[in-house]
C-alpha positions as CSV (number, residue, x, y, z in Angstrom):
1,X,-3.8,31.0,-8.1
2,X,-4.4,28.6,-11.5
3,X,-3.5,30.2,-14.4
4,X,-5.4,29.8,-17.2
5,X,-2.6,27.4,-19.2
6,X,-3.3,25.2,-16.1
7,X,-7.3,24.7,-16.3
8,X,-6.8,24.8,-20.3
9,X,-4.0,21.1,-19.1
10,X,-6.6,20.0,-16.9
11,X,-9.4,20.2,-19.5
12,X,-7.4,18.6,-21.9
13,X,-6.8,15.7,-19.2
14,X,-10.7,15.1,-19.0
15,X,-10.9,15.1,-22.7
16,X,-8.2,12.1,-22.6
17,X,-10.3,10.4,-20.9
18,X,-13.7,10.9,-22.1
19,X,-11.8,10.0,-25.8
20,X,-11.4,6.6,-24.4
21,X,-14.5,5.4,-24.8
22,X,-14.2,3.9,-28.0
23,X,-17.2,4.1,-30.5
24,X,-18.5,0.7,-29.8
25,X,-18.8,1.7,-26.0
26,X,-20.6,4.9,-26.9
27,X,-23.0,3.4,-29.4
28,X,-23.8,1.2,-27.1
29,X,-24.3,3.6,-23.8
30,X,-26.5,5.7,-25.9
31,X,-28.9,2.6,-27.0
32,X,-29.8,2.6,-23.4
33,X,-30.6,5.8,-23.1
34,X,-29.5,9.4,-22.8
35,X,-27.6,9.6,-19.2
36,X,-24.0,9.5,-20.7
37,X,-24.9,12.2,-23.4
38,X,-26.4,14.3,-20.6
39,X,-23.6,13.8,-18.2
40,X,-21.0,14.4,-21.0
41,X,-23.1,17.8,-21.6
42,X,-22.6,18.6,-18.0
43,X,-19.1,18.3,-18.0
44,X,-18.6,20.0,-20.7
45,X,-20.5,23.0,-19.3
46,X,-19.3,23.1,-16.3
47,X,-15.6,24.0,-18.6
48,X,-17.2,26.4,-20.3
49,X,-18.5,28.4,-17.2
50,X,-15.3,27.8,-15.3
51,X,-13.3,29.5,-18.4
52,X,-15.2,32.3,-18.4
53,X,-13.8,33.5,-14.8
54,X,-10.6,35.0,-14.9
55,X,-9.3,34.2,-11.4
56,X,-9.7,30.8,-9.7
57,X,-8.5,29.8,-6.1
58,X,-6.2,26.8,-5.6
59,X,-9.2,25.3,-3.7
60,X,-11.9,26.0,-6.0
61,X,-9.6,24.8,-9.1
62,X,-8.9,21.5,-7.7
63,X,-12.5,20.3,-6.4
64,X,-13.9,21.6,-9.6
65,X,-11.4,19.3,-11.4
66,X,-11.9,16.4,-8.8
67,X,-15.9,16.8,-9.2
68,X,-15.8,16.7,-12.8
69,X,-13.2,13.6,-13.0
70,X,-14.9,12.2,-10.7
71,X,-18.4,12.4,-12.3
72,X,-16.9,11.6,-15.5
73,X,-15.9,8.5,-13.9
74,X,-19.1,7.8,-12.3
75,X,-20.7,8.1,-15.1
76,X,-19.0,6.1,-17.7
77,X,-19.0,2.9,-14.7
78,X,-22.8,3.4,-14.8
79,X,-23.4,3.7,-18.6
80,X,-21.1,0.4,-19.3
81,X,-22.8,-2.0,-16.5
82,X,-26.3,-0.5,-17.4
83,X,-25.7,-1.2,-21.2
84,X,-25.1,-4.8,-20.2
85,X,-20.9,-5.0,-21.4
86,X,-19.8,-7.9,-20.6
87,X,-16.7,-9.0,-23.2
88,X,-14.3,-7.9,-26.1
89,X,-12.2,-5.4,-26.1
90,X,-14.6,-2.5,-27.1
91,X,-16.1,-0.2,-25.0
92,X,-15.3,-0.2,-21.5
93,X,-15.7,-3.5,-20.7
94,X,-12.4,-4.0,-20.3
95,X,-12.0,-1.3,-17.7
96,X,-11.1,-2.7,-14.4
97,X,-10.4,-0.3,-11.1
98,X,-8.4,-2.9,-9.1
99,X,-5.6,-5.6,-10.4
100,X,-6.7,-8.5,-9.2
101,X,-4.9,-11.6,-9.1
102,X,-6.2,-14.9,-10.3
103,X,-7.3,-17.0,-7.9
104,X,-8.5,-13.9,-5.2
105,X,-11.1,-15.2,-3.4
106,X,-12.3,-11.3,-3.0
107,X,-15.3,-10.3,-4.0
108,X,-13.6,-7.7,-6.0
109,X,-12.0,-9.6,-8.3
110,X,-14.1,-11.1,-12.0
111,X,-14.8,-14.6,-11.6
112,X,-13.6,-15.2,-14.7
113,X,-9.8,-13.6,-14.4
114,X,-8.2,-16.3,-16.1
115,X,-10.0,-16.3,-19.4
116,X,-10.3,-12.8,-19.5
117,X,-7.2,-11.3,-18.0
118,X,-6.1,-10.2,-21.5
119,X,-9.1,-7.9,-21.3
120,X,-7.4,-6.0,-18.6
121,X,-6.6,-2.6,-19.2
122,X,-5.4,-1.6,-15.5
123,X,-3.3,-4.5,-14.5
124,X,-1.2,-3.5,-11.9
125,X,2.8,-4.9,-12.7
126,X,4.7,-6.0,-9.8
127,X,7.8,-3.6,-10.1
128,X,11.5,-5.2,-11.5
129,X,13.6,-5.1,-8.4
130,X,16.8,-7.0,-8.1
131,X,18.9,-7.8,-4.5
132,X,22.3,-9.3,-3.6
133,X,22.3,-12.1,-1.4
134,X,25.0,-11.3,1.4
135,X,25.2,-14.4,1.8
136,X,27.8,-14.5,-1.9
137,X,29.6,-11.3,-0.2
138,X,32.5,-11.5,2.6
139,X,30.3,-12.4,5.8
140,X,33.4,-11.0,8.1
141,X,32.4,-7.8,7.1
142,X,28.7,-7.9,6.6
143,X,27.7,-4.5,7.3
144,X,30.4,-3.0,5.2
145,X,29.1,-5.4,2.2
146,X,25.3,-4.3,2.4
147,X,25.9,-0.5,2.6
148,X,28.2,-1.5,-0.8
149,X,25.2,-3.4,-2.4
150,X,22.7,-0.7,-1.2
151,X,25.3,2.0,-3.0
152,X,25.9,0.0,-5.9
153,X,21.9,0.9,-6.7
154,X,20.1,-2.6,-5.2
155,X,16.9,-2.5,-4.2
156,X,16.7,-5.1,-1.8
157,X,19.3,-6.6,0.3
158,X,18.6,-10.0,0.6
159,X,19.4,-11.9,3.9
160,X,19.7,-16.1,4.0
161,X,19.5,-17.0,7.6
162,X,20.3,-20.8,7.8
163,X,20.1,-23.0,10.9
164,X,22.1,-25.9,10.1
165,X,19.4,-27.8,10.3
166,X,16.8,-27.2,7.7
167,X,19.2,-27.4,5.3
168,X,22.3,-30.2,6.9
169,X,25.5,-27.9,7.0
170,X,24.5,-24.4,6.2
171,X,24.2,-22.0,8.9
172,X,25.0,-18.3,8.6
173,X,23.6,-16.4,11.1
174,X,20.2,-15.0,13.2
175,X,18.2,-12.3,13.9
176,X,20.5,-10.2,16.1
177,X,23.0,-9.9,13.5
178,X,20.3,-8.4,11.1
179,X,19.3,-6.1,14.3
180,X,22.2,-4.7,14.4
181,X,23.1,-4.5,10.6
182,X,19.9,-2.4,10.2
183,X,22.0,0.3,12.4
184,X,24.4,0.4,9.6
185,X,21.9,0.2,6.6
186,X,19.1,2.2,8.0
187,X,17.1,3.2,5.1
188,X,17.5,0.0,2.9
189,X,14.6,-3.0,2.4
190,X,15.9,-6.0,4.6
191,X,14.5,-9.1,2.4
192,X,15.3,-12.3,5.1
193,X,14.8,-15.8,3.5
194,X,14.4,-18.0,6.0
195,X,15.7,-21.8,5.5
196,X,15.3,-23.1,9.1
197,X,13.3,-26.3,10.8
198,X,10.5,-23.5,12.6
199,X,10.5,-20.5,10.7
200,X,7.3,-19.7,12.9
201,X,9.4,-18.8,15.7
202,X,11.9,-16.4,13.9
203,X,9.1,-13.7,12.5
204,X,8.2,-11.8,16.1
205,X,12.4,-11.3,16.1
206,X,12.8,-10.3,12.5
207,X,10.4,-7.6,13.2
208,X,11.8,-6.3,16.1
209,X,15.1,-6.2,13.8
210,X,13.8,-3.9,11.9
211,X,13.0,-6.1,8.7
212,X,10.9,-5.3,5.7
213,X,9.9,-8.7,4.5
214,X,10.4,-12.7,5.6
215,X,9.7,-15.4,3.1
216,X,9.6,-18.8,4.4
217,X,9.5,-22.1,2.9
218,X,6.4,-23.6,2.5
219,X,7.8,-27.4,2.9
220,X,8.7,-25.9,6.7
221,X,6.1,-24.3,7.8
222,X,3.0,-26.1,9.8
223,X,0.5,-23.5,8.3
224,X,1.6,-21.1,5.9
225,X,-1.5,-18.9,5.8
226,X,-1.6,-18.5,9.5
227,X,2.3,-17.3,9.1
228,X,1.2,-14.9,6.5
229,X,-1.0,-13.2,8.4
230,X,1.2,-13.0,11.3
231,X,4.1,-11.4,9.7
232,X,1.7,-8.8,7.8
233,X,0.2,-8.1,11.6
234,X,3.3,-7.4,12.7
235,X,3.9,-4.9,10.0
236,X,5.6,-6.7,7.6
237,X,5.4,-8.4,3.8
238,X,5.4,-12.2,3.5
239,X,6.7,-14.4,0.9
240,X,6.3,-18.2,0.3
241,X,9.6,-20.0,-0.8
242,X,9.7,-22.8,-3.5
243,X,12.4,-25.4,-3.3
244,X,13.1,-27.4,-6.3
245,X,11.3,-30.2,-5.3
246,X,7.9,-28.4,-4.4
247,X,5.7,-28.5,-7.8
248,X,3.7,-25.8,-8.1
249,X,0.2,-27.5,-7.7
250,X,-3.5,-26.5,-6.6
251,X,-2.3,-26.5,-2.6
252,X,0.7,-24.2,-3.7
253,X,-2.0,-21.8,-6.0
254,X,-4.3,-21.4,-3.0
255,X,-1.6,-20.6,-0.3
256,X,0.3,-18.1,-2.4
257,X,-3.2,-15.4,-2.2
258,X,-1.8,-15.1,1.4
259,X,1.8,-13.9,0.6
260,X,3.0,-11.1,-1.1
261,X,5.8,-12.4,-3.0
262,X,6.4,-16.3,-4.1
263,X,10.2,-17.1,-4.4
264,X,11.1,-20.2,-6.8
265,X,14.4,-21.6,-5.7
266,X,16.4,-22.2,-9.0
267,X,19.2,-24.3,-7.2
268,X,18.3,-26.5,-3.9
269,X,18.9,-23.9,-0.8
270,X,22.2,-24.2,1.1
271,X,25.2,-22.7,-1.1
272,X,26.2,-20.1,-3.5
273,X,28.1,-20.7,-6.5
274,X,25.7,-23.3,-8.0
275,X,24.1,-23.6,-11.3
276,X,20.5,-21.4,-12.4
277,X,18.1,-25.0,-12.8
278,X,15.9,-24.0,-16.5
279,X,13.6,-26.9,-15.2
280,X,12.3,-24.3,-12.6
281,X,11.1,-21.6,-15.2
282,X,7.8,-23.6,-16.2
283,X,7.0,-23.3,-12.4
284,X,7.6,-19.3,-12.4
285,X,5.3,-19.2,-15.6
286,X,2.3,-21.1,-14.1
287,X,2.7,-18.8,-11.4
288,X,2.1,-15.6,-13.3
289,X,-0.6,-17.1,-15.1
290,X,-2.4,-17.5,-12.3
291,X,-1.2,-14.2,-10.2
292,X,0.0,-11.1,-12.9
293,X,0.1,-8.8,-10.2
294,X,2.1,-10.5,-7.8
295,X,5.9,-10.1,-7.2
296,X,7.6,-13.6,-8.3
297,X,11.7,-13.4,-7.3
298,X,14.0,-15.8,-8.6
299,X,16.9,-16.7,-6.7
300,X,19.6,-19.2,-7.1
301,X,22.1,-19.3,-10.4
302,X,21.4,-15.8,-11.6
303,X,23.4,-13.6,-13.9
304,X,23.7,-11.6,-17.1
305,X,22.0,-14.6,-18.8
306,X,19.9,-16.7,-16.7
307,X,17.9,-13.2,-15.7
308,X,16.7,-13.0,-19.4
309,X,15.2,-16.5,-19.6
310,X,13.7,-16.0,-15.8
311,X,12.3,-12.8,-17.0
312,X,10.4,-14.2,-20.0
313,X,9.1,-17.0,-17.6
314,X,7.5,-13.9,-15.7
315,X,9.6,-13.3,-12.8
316,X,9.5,-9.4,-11.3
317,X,12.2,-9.9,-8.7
318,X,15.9,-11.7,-8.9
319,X,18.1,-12.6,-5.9
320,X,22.1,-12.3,-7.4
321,X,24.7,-13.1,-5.1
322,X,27.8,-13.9,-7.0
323,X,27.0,-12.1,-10.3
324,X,27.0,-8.9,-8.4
325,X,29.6,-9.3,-5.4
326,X,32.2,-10.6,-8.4
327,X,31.0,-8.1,-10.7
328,X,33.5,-5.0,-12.1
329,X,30.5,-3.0,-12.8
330,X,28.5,-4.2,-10.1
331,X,26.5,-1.1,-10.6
332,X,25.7,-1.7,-14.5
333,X,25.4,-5.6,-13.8
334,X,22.1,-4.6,-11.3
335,X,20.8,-2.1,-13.7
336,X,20.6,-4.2,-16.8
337,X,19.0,-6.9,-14.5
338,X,16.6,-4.6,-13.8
339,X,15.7,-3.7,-17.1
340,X,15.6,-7.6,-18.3
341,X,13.0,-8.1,-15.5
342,X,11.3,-4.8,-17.0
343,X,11.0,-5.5,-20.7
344,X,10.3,-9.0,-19.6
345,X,6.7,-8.2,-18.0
């Protein structure tokens, strides 16, 4: 049963919502006619009737909640587009019912979601997440190091596989060792960066390893978007990698719809230990200019101080390998990350 205190929240809930439309909006609904006065008389009777009955069923409560949301929703979509709202920041013009990222081909998405994306009220932000790279931690022991980074509170554990190739000199190690690190780590979100010659071979492996997500580099791979939809059919999330070197141009704006998450490299792949590069952070800007809903992660250089200025550039994600594994507080160091990346969006 719904107690009355109930239906009383719920009405409350519908008058939130109706109280959104500022007075702008409704002036200029009712110039067009009086549906939204009509509908909003509905709704409101259909309050009054229900708080007139003393006993409702679970069942009955909800879809006569859903129904009038619902309608209340309907309603105020159709008023706006029939009263011809098209800009500002009155009325409900700015309402939008999907984020959209800059640059979606999607019919979905405005046309106009650069010069309007201030306009936004329902921009979806990427969530702050921050991973340790294994690759800073004692490799001898890898599976002992992960389940450490998963309990110090990480929520990602990212994964450099290296060929010696790509990258002269560096080579770690392959998919079977992340198959069978997954037995030891089997709840946490496996994040594999791959810096190989042929990433395209590695992603059918990765899956059957049991990773969540491979990001390859976009100077390796023959055709990114083709990769992208690969690893996605294969039940996976795809990122593009960034090397220093790779500006972040028109080519690099059109591949990205494709991937979930674009990493910048802020040092030149191969070894940890090395200087955060500030001359990346203009590329991580343009990026979420063009894509506000998308995660951007950050990896290379990044600690206590570098995470604030990467943060401000836009980046949702950070990759720390040293700055965690070194850390005292390793715990504290991730959560103040996290927050940076947070107050930073």
């Amino acid at each position: 049963q719904v107690s009355f205190v109930d239906l009383f929240a719920s009405s409350r809930a519908l008058d939130v919502l109706m109280s959104t439309f500022s007075h702008e909006g409704r002036h200029a609904v009712s110039t067009n006619g009086a549906h939204f006065a009509s509908q909003e008389a509905l709704l409101s009777r259909r309050w009054r009737a229900a708080s007139r009955s003393t006993v409702f069923s679970r069942r009955t409560s909800a879809f006569l909640l859903l129904s009038c949301s619902f309608s209340a929703l309907i309603c105020a979509i159709w008023s706006c587009s029939s009263a011809g709202l098209t800009g500002g920041h009155s009325g409900l013009a700015s309402v939008q019912l999907k984020a959209c990222d800059c640059g979606d081909a999607s019919s979905s998405c405005p046309g106009n979601c650069g010069s309007n994306a201030s306009d936004s009220i329902a921009v979806a932000r990427p969530p702050a997440r921050v991973g340790p790279s294994l690759l800073a931690g004692d490799l001898s022991a890898i599976a002992k190091e992960a389940a450490w980074a998963v309990g110090a509170g990480a929520d990602f554990v990212h994964l450099d596989i290296f060929d010696g190739n790509w990258v002269p000199g560096a080579f770690t190690f392959g998919p079977m060792v992340v198959k069978a690190l997954r037995k030891h780590v089997p709840k946490a979100f496996l994040d594999v960066h791959l810096c190989v010659t042929k990433p395209e071979q590695y992603v059918e492996e990765l899956a059957s390893a049991g990773v969540d997500r491979v990001t390859a580099h976009i100077e390796a791979l023959k055709d990114p978007a083709a990769t992208a939809a690969h690893i996605h059919s294969l039940g996976m999330l795809a990122g593009l990698a960034l090397s220093p070197q790779t500006p972040v141009d028109s080519k690099v704006l059109e591949l990205a719809r494709h991937f979930d998450v674009v990493l910048v490299m802020t040092v030149p792949p191969g070894f940890g230990g090395q200087s955060f590069m500030m001359e990346m952070l203009p590329k991580v800007s343009q990026l979420r200019a063009a894509f506000p809903s998308k995660a951007l992660e950050v990896d290379g250089g990044v600690n206590s101080e570098t995470i604030v200025l990467a943060a401000a550039a836009g980046a949702s994600e950070a990759v720390a390998g040293t700055a965690v594994f070194k850390a005292k507080r390793p715990r504290r160091v991730i959560r103040e990350m996290r927050e940076h990346l947070r107050q930073g969006m």
